[in-house]
C-alpha positions in Angstrom: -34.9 -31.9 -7.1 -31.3 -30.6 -7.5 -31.6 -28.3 -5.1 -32.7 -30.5 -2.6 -30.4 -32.5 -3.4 -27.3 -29.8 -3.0 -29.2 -29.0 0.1 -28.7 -32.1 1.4 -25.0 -33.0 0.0 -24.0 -29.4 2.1 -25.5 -30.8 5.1 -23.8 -34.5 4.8 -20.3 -32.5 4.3 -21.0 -30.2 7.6 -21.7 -33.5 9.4 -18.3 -34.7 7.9 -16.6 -31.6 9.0 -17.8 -31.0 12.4 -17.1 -35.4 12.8 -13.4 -34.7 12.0 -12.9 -31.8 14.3 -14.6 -33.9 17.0 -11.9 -36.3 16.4 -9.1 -33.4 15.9 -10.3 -31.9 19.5 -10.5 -35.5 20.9 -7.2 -36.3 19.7 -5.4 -32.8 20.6 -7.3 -33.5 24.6 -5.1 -36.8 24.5 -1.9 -35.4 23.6 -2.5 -32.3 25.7 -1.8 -30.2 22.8 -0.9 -26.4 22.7 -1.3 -26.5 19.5 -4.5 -26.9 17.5 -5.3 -25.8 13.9 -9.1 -25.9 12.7 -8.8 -23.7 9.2 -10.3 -24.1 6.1 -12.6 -26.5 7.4 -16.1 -24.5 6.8 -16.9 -25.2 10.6 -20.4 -22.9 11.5 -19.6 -23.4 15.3 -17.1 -25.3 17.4 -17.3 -27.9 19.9 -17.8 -27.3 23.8 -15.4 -29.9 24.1 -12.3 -27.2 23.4 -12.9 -26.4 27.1 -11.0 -29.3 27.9 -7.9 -27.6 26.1 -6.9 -26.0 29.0 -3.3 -26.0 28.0 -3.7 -24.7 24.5 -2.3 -21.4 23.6 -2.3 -21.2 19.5 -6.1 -21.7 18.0 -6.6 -21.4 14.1 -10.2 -21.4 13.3 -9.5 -19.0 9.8 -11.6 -20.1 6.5 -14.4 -21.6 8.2 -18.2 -20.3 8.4 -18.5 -18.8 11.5 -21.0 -16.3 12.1 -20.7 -15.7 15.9 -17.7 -15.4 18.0 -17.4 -19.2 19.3 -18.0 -18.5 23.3 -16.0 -21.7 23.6 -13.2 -20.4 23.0 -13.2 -18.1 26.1 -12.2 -20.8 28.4 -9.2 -21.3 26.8 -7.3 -18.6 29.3 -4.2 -19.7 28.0 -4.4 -18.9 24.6 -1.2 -16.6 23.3 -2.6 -16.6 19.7 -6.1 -16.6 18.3 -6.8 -16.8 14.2 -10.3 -15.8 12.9 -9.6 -14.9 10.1 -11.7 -15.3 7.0 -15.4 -15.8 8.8 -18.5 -14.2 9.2 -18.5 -13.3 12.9 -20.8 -10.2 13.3 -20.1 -9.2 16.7 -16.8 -9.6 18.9 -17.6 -10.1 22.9 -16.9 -7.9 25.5 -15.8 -10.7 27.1 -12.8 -11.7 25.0 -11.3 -9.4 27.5 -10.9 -12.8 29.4 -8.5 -14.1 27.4 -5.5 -11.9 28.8 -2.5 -13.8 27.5 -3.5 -13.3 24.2 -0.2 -11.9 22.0 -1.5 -12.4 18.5 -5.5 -11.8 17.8 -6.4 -11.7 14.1 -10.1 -11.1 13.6 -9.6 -9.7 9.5 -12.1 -10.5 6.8 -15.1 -10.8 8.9 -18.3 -8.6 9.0 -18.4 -7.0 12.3 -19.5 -3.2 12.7 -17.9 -2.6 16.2 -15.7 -3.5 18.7 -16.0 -3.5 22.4 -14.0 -0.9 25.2 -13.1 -4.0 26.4 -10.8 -5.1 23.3 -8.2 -2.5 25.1 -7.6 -5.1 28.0 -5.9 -7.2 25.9 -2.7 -5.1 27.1 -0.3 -8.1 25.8 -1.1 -7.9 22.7 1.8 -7.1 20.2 -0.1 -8.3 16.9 -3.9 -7.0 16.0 -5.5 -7.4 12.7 -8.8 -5.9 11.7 -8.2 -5.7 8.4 -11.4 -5.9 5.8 -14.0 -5.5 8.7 -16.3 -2.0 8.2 -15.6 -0.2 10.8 -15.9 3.6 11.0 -13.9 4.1 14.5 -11.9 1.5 16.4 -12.2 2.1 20.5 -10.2 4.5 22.0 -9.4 1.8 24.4 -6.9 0.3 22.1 -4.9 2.6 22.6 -4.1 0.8 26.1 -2.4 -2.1 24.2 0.7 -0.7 24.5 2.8 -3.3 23.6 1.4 -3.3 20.1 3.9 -3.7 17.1 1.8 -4.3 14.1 -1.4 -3.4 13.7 -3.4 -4.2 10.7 -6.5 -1.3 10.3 -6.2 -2.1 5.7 -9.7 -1.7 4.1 -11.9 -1.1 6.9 -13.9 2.4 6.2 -12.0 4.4 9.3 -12.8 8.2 9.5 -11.1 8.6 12.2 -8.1 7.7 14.7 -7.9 7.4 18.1 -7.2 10.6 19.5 -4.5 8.7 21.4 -2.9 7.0 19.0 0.6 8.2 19.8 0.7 5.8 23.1 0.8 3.0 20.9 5.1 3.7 21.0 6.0 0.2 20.2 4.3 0.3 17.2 6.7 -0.7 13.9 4.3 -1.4 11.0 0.8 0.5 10.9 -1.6 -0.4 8.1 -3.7 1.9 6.9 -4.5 1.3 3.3 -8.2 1.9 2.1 -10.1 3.9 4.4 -11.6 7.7 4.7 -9.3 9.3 6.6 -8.7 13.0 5.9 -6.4 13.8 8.7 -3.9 12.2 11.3 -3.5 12.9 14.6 0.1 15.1 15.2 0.9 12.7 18.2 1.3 10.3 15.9 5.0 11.9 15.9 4.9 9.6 18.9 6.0 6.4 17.4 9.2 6.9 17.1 9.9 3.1 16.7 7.7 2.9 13.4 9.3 1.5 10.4 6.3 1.1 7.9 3.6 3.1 7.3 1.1 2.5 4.5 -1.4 5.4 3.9 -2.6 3.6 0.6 -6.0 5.1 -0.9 -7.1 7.6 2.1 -8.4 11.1 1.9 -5.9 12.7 3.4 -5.5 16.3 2.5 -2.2 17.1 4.8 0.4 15.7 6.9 1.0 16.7 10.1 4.2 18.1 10.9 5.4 15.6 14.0 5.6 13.2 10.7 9.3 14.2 10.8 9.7 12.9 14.9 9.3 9.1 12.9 13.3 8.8 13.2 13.0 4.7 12.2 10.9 5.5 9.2 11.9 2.9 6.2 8.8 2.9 3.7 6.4 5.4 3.6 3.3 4.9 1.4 1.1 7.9 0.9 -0.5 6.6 -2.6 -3.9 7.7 -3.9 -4.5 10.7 -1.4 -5.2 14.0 -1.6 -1.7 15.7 -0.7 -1.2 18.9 -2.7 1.6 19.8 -0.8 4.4 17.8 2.1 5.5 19.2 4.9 9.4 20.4 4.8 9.7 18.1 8.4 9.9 15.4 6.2 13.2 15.9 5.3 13.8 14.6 8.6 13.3 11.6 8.0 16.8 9.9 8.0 16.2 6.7 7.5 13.7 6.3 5.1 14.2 4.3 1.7 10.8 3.9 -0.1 8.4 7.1 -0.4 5.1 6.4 -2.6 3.6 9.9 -3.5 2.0 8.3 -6.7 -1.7 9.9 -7.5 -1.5 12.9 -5.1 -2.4 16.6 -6.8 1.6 17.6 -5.9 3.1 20.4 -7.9 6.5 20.8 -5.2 8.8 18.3 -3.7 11.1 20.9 -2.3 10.7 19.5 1.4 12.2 16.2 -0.2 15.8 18.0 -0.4 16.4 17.8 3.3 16.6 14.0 3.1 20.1 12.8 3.9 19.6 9.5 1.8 18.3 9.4 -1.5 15.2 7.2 -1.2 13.2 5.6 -3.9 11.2 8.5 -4.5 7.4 7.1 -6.4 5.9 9.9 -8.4 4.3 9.9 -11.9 5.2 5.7 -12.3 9.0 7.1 -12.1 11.7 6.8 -9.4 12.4 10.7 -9.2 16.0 11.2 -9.1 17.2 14.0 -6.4 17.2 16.9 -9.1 13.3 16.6 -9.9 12.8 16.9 -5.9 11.5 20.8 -6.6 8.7 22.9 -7.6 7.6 21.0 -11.3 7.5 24.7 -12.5 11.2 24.6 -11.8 11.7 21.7 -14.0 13.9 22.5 -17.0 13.5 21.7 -20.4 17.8 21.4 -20.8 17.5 18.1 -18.6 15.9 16.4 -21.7 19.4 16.5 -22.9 20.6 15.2 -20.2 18.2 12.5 -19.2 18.6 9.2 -20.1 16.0 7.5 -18.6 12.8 7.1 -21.2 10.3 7.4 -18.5 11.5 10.2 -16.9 11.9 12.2 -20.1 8.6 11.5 -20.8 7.3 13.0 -17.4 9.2 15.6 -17.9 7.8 17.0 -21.6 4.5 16.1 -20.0 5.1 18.7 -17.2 7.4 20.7 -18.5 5.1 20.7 -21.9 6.3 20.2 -25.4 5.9 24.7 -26.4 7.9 25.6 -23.2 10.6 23.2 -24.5 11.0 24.2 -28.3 10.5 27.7 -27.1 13.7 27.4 -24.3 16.1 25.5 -26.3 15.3 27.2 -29.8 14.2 24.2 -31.8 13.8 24.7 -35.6 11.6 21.9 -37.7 14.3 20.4 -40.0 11.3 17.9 -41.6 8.3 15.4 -40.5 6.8 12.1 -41.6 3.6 11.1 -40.2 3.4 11.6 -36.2 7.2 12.4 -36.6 8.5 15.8 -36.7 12.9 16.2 -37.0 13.8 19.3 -34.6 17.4 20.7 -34.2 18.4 22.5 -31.3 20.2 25.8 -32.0 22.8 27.2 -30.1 25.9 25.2 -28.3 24.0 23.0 -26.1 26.6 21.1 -26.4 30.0 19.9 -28.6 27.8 18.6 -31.7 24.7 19.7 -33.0 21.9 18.0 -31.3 18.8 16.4 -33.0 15.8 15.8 -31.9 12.6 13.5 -32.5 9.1 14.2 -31.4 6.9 11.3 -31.9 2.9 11.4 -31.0 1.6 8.5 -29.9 -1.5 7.5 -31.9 -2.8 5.2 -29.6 -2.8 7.4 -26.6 -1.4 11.0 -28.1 1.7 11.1 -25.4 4.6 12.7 -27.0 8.1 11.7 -26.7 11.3 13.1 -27.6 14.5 11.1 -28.2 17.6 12.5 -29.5 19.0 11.0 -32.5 22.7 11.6 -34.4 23.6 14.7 -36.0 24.0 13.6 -39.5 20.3 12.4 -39.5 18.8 14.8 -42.2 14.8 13.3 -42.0 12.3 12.1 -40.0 11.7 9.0 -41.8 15.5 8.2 -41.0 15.2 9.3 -37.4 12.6 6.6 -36.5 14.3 4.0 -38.6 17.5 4.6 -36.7 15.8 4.7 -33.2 14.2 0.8 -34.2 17.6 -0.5 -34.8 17.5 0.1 -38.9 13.9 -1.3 -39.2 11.7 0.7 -41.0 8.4 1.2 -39.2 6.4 -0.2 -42.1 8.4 -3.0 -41.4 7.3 -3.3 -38.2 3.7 -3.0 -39.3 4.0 -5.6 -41.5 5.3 -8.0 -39.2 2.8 -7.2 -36.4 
């Protein structure tokens, strides 16, 4: 019985939905509206009566139910901007190419598999978002829409790029996060007028050389890929202030030291100062001294490994107290004798090294001084 009756209660609310969009369309034909906003509304199709909206040019039918492109809508020759987002159209019309005013068209989070040639006769369109559809290739014919300046390709299951992707030259922000790309295309040195690129979570393996030709660059997001190496044209890029190379199997950033600015450089959950911008086997233990940035120390023992570093700077063990162990540096490192101590983490066995003052004689007291005077049974206690 209380399915039939939630059955029933879903039907009485469509027929109060689709009532108030009669009267929304009824009301927006009155006023001769250019204008009309139908989201969130969980409409599963849309009145023929739109045709009469001849002078309409901005449609929002996002969060609603539909599961087929609303052919309605095609009359509407006037439209400059067209929101489906949030659906579940399964096919697009190869006659949306009728619509040929269209300057914004967001079709994201909907569950088509395709797209038609056609899509590329949209040719003013500036603003295209697929984002969240599966798709495994996007037409080559959309690479006619050159007067494209975003376009929105995040989470989709692309393979591959148009071959012609460098004619899109107008482009300034190209989404690409989440899909299965292992390679670019080299014209995409081509859009010189790009200023965000987001490469979030592909498969990449390189990067193509003309990546340097991207003169406007700002952020460049190359997170979660499968980079081992960057090519040295990327130093070219002159502009750029944000460089995500987080979760890529790097062990050089050499080609970083052609960069005229100093961006914000993501590697290891660290902004890499200029100095670490060369082969990590080039890293040097002596920068612990210098380094006083806790985050970036401890990326550094972790790569430059806690042997190599007691080995390089002569540390003797002075004393050790639990998972702390008191180490002096020997030699004139600098103007006072300099202490250091290694702590293991119990929780996830990371070690850290902080230095501590030269009159410190025991562990115990090195770990009191580094909480502010509070012994760490203290701490214990109080946790």
């Amino acid at each position: 019985m209380s399915a039939i009756n939630n059955s029933d209660e879903v039907k009485m609310l469509e027929a109060v939905r689709h009532k108030q969009m009669e009267v929304r369309i009824a009301n927006a034909i009155e006023t001769n509206a250019t204008h009309l906003d139908l989201c969130g509304n969980l409409l599963t199709h849309l009145s023929d009566n739109i045709c009469k909206l001849s002078n309409l040019t901005h449609l929002c039918l996002s969060g609603n139910w539909l599961t087929e492109f609303p052919e309605s809508v095609l009359c509407l020759t006037n439209l400059v901007s067209l929101d489906l987002d949030d659906n579940g159209i399964v096919n697009i019309p190869s006659n949306i190419s009728s619509l040929t005013k269209l300057k914004t068209l967001i079709l994201s989070h909907n569950q088509f598999f395709e797209l038609p040639e056609s899509l590329g006769c949209l040719t003013k369109l500036n603003y295209l978002s697929l984002e969240g559809n599966i798709l495994e290739y996007i037409p080559d014919s959309v690479c006619n829409l050159v007067d494209l300046t975003h376009l929105n390709l995040y989470g989709m299951r692309l393979i591959k790029l148009p071959n012609d992707l460098g004619r899109l030259t107008k482009l300034e922000e190209l989404e690409l996060t989440s899909n299965r790309l292992t390679e670019l295309p080299e014209n995409i040195g081509n859009l010189t007028k790009i200023e965000r690129l987001d490469l979030t979570g592909s498969s990449l393996m390189y990067l193509p050389d003309s990546i340097g030709n991207l003169c406007e660059l700002i952020d460049l997001n190359l997170e979660e890929n499968q980079l081992a190496s960057l090519p040295k044209s990327i130093g070219k890029l002159k502009k750029l202030t944000d460089l995500n190379l987080e979760g890529n199997p790097l062990t050089d950033l050499s080609a970083l030291q052609g960069l005229s600015t100093d961006p914000e450089v993501l590697c290891f959950g660290v902004d890499l100062p200029r100095r670490y911008w060369t082969k990590f086997s080039e890293w040097q233990p002596k920068w612990l001294l210098e380094e006083d940035n806790a985050e970036i120390r401890k990326v550094l023992i972790e790569n430059v490994g806690y042997d190599r570093i007691c080995e390089e700077l002569s540390a003797v063990k002075l004393d050790s107290w639990r998972e702390y162990t008191l180490l002096r540096i020997e030699g004139e490192a600098d103007i006072e004798p300099i202490l250091l101590l290694k702590m293991i983490c119990p929780s996830t066995g990371h070690i850290h090294i902080l230095r501590v003052p030269p009159d410190i004689d025991l562990a115990e007291s090195a770990i009191t001084w580094i909480n502010w005077g509070i012994h760490p049974s203290e701490i214990a206690i109080a946790t």
